[in-house]
C-alpha positions as CSV (number, residue, x, y, z in Angstrom):
1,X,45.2,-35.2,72.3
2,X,47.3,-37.9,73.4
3,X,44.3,-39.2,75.9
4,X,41.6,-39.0,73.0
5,X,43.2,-40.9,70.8
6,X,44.4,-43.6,73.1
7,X,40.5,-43.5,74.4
8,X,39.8,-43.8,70.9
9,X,42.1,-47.0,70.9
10,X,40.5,-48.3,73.4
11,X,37.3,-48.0,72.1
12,X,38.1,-49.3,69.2
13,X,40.1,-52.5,70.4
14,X,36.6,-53.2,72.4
15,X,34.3,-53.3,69.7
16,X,36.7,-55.7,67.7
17,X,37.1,-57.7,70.5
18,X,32.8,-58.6,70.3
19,X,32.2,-61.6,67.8
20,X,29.2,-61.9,66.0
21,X,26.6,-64.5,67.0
22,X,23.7,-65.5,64.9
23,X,20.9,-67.5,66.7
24,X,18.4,-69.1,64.8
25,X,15.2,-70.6,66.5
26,X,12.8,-73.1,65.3
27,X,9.2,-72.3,66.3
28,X,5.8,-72.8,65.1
29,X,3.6,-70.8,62.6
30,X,1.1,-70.2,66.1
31,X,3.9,-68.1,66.9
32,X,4.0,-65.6,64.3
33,X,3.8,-62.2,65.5
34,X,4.9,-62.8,68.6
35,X,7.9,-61.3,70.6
36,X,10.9,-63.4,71.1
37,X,13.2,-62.8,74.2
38,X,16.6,-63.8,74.3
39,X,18.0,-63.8,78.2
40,X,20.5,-64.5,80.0
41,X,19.7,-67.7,82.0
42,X,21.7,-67.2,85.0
43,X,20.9,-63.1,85.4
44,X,17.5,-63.3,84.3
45,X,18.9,-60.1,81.9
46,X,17.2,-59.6,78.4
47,X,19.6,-59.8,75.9
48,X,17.5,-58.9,72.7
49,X,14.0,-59.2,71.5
50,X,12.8,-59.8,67.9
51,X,9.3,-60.4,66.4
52,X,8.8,-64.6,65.4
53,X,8.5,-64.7,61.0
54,X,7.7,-68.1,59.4
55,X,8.0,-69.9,62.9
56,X,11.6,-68.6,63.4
57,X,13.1,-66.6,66.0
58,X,16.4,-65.0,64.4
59,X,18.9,-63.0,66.6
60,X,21.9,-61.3,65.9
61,X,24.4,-59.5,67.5
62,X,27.9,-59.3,69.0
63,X,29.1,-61.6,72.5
64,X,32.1,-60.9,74.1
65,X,32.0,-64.0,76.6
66,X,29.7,-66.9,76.1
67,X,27.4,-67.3,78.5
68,X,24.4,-69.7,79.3
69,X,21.2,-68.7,77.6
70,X,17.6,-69.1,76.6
71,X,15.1,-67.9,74.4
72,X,11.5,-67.4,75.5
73,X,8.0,-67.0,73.8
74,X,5.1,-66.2,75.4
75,X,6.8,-67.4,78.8
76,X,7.7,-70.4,77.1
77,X,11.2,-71.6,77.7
78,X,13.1,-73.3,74.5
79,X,16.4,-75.4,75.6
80,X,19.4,-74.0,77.2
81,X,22.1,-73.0,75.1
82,X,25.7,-70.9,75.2
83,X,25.5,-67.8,73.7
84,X,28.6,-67.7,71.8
85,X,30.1,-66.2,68.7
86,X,29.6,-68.3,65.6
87,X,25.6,-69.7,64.1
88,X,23.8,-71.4,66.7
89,X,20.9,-73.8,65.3
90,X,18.9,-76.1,67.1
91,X,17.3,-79.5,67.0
92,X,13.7,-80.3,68.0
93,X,15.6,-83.2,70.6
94,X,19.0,-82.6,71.2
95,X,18.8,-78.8,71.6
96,X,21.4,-76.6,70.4
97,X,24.4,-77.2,67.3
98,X,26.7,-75.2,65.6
99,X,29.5,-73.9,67.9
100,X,32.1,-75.4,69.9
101,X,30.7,-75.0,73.4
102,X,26.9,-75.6,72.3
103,X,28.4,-79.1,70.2
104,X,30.4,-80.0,73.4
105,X,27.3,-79.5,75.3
106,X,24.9,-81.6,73.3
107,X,27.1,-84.6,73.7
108,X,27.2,-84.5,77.1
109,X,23.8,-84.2,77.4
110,X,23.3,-87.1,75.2
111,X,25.6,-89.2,77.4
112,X,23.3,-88.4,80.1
113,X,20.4,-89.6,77.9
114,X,22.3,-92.2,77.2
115,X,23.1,-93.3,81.0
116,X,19.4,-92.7,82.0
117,X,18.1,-94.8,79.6
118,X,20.2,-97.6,81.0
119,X,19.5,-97.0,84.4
120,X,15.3,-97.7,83.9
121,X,16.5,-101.6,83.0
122,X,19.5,-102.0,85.0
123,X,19.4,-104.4,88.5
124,X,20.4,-102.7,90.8
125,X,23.9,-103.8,91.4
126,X,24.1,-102.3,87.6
127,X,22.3,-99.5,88.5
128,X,25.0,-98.2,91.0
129,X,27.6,-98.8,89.2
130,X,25.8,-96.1,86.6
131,X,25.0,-93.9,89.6
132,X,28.9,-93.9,90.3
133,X,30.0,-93.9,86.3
134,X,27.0,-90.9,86.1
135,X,28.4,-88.9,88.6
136,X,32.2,-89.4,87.5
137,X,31.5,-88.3,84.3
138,X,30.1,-85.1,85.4
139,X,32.6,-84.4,87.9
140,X,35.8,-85.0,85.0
141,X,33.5,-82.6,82.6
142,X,33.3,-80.2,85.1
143,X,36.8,-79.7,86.4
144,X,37.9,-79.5,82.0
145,X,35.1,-76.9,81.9
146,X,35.8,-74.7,85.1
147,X,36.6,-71.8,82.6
148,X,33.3,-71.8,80.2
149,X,30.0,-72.2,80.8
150,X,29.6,-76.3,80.6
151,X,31.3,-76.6,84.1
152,X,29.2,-73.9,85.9
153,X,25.6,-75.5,83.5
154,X,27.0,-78.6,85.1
155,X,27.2,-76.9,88.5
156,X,24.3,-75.0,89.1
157,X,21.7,-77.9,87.7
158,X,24.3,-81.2,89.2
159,X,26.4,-80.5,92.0
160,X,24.8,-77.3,93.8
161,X,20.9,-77.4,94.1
162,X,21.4,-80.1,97.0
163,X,24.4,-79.1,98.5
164,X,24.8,-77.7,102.5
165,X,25.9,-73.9,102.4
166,X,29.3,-75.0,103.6
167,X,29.6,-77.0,100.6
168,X,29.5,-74.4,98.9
169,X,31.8,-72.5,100.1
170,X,34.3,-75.5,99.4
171,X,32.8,-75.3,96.5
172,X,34.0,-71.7,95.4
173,X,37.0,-72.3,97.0
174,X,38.1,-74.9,94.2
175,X,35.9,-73.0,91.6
176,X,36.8,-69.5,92.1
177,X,34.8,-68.4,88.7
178,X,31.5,-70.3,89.5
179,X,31.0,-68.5,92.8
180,X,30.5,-65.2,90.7
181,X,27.6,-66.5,88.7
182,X,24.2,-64.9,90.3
183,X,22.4,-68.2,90.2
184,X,25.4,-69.6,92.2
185,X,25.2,-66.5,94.8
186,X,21.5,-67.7,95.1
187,X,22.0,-70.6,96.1
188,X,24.3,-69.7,98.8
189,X,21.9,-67.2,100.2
190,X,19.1,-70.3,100.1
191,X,21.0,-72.9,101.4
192,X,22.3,-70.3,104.4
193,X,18.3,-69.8,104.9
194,X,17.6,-73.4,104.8
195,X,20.4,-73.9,107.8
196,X,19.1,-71.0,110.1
197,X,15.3,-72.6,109.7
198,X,16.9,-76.3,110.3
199,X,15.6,-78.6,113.3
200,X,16.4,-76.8,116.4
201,X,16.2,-73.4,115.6
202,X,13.5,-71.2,116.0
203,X,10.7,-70.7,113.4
204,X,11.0,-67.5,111.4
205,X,7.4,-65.2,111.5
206,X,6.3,-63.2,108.0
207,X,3.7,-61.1,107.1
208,X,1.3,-61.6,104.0
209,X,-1.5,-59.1,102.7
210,X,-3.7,-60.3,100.1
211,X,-7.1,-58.8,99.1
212,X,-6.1,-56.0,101.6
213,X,-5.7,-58.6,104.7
214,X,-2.3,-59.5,106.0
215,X,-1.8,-62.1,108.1
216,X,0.9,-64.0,109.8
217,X,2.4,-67.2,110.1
218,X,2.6,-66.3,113.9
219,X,-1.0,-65.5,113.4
220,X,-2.1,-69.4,113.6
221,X,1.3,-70.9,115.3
222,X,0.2,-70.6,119.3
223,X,2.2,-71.3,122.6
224,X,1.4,-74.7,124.0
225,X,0.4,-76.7,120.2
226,X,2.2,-78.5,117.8
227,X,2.2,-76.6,114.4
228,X,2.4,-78.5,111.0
229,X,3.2,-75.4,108.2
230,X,2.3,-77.0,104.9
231,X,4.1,-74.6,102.3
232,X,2.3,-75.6,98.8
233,X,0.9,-74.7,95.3
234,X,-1.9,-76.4,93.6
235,X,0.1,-77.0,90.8
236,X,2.7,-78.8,92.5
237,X,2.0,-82.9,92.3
238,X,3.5,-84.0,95.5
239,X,2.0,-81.5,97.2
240,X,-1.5,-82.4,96.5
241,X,-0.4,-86.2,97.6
242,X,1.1,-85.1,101.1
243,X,-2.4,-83.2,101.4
244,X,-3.9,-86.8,102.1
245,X,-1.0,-87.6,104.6
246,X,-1.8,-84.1,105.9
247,X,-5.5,-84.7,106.2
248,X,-5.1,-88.2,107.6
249,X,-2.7,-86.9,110.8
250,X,-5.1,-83.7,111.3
251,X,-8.2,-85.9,111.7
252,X,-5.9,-87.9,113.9
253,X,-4.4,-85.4,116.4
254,X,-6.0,-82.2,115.8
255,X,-8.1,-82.8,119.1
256,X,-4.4,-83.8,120.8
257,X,-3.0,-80.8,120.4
258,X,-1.9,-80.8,116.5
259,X,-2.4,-77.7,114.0
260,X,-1.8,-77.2,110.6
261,X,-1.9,-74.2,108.5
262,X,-1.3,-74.5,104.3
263,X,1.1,-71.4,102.9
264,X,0.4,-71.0,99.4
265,X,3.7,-70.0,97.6
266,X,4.4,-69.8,93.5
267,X,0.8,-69.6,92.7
268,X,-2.5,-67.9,91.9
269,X,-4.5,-67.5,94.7
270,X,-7.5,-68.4,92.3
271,X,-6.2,-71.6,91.9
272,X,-4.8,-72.7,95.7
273,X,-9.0,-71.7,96.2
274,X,-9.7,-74.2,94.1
275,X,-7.3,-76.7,95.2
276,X,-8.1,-76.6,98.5
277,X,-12.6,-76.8,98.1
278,X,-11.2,-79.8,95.9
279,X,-9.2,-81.8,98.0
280,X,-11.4,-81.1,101.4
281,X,-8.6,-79.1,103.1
282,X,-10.0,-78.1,106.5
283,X,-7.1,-75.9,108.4
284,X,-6.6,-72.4,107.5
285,X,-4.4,-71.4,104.4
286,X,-2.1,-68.2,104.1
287,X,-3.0,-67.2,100.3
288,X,-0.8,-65.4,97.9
289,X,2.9,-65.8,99.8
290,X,4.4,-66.2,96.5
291,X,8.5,-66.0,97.5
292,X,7.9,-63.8,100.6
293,X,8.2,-67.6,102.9
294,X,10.1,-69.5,100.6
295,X,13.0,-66.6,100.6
296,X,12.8,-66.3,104.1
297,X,13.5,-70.1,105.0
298,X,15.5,-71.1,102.0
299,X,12.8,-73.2,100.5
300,X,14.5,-74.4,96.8
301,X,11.6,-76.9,96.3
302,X,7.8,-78.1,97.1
303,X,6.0,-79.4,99.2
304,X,8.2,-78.3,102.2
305,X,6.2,-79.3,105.5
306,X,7.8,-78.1,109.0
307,X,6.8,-79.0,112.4
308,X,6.9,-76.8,114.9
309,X,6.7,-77.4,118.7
310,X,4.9,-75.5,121.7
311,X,7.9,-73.6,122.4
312,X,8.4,-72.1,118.9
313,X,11.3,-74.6,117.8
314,X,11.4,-76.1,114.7
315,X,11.5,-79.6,115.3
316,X,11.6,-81.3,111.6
317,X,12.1,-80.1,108.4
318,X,11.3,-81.5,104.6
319,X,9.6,-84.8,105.8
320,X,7.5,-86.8,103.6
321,X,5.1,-89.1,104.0
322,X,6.0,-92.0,106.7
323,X,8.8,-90.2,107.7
324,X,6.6,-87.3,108.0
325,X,4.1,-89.2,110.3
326,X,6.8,-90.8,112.2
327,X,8.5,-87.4,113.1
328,X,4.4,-86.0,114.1
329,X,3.8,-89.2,116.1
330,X,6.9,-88.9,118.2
331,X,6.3,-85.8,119.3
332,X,2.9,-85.7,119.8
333,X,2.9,-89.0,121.6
């Protein structure tokens, strides 16, 4: 009996320990009828789901820590927010209102309006003085927010995208709590891929099937040529503008020795079809790779374009443009 009722206690201390949260988000009238997701942002988790009425999305429930969060519509993304206890409104510019953390977050990000506005008129001696203020700012805001969700927002979208996977690990050192975020562990995991695919290691070889064909990347890198791997989406701006570079060195050293071969990751094969009859692309594409290449060599963004030599060795990595052609033209010359 004893053990029950102290269960019971338990139990009981739990539940009262949840605060309620009330989320309440503007829409449009086009959305009526629709389902509303609310998700976690760094778990990718669904939180709740509610039907859109009058252009509103209105949740309700109980948090027991805030955490970072969005709601979604139709794949649509609204702002970030913190999911915390308390009324959470939000505003069609600044984003979300209402509770301590969400209010603490707004004004930061209007400070970083704020700076970038600056920064478009500034000469550049004033620009790096911004650049230095800029990244001060977030660095103090970080380190007073290493407990809530501001410093890890601060840290997964400012400090770790670009950092080496043994920065980190420094990283997690001095921000114990960050490192168990899943996002964070993500980002670990790429930038250890991105270091074992660097210059001077050997090329990693995957398998795609699409329309009941699989191919590899092995398939079109041979013994004895240089190999440019184009990974790419139609979608994706810079890509389509490194095509021309692509183009111009392929008519310029295919016949010394040069391949290339496009990997279409993060999109419809439909469209990379389209994209590459529209933009003349001549070499052979891998269609459909989605994540499968991009997992593998701890690709975080695109275009990512990596030569590889006769011998199988990577020999540069994420070069654009001149930097791109001057890496090609030293080794092919």
């Amino acid at each position: 009996m004893k053990f029950l009722a102290f269960a019971a206690a338990l139990l009981i201390a739990g539940v009262a320990s949840a605060e309620q949260y009330k989320v309440i988000t503007p829409l449009s009238k086009d959305d009526d009828g629709a389902m509303a997701f609310l998700m976690n942002y760094d778990t990718g988790e669904r939180v709740d789901s509610v039907l859109v009425a009058d252009g509103v999305a209105t949740f309700q429930g109980q948090v027991d820590e805030p955490f970072l969060a969005i709601v979604t519509v139709d794949r649509n993304a609204q702002p970030m927010f913190i999911l915390e206890p308390g009324t959470i409104s939000f505003n069609a510019t600044e984003g979300a209102f209402g509770t301590m953390l969400n209010d603490e977050l707004r004004n930061l990000n209007r400070k970083i309006s704020e700076i970038k506005g600056q920064y478009k008129t500034a000469d550049p001696d004033t620009q790096q003085r911004l650049i230095a203020n800029f990244e001060a700012m977030l660095d103090s805001t970080m380190n007073a927010n290493s407990d809530n969700p501001i410093g890890y927002y601060i840290f997964i979208n400012g400090s770790a995208p670009q950092a080496s996977a043994a920065d980190l690990r420094e990283m997690f050192k001095k921000y114990p709590e960050f490192a168990k975020g899943a996002r964070a562990k993500r980002m670990l995991a790429t930038a250890e891929k991105s270091e074992a695919t660097r210059p001077g290691k050997k090329y990693v070889d995957f398998a795609v099937t699409y329309n009941g064909k699989t191919e590899r990347l092995s398939d079109y890198v041979k013994p004895g040529k240089y190999t440019l791997v184009d990974f790419w989406a139609s979608w994706c701006g810079p890509c389509m503008r490194q095509a021309a570079v692509l183009k111009d060195l392929y008519a310029k050293y295919h016949d010394k020795g040069l391949d290339i071969v496009g990997v279409a990751v993060w999109d419809q094969p439909e469209n990379t079809l389209a994209a590459i009859k529209s933009h003349g692309l001549v070499w052979p594409n891998i269609l459909d790779a989605q994540t499968i290449p991009t997992d593998l060599y701890g690709i975080s963004g695109i275009p990512c374009i990596i030569l590889i030599g006769p011998d199988g060795t990577i020999l540069s990595r994420d070069k654009q443009g001149e930097e791109l052609v001057a890496d090609v033209e030293k080794y092919i010359k």
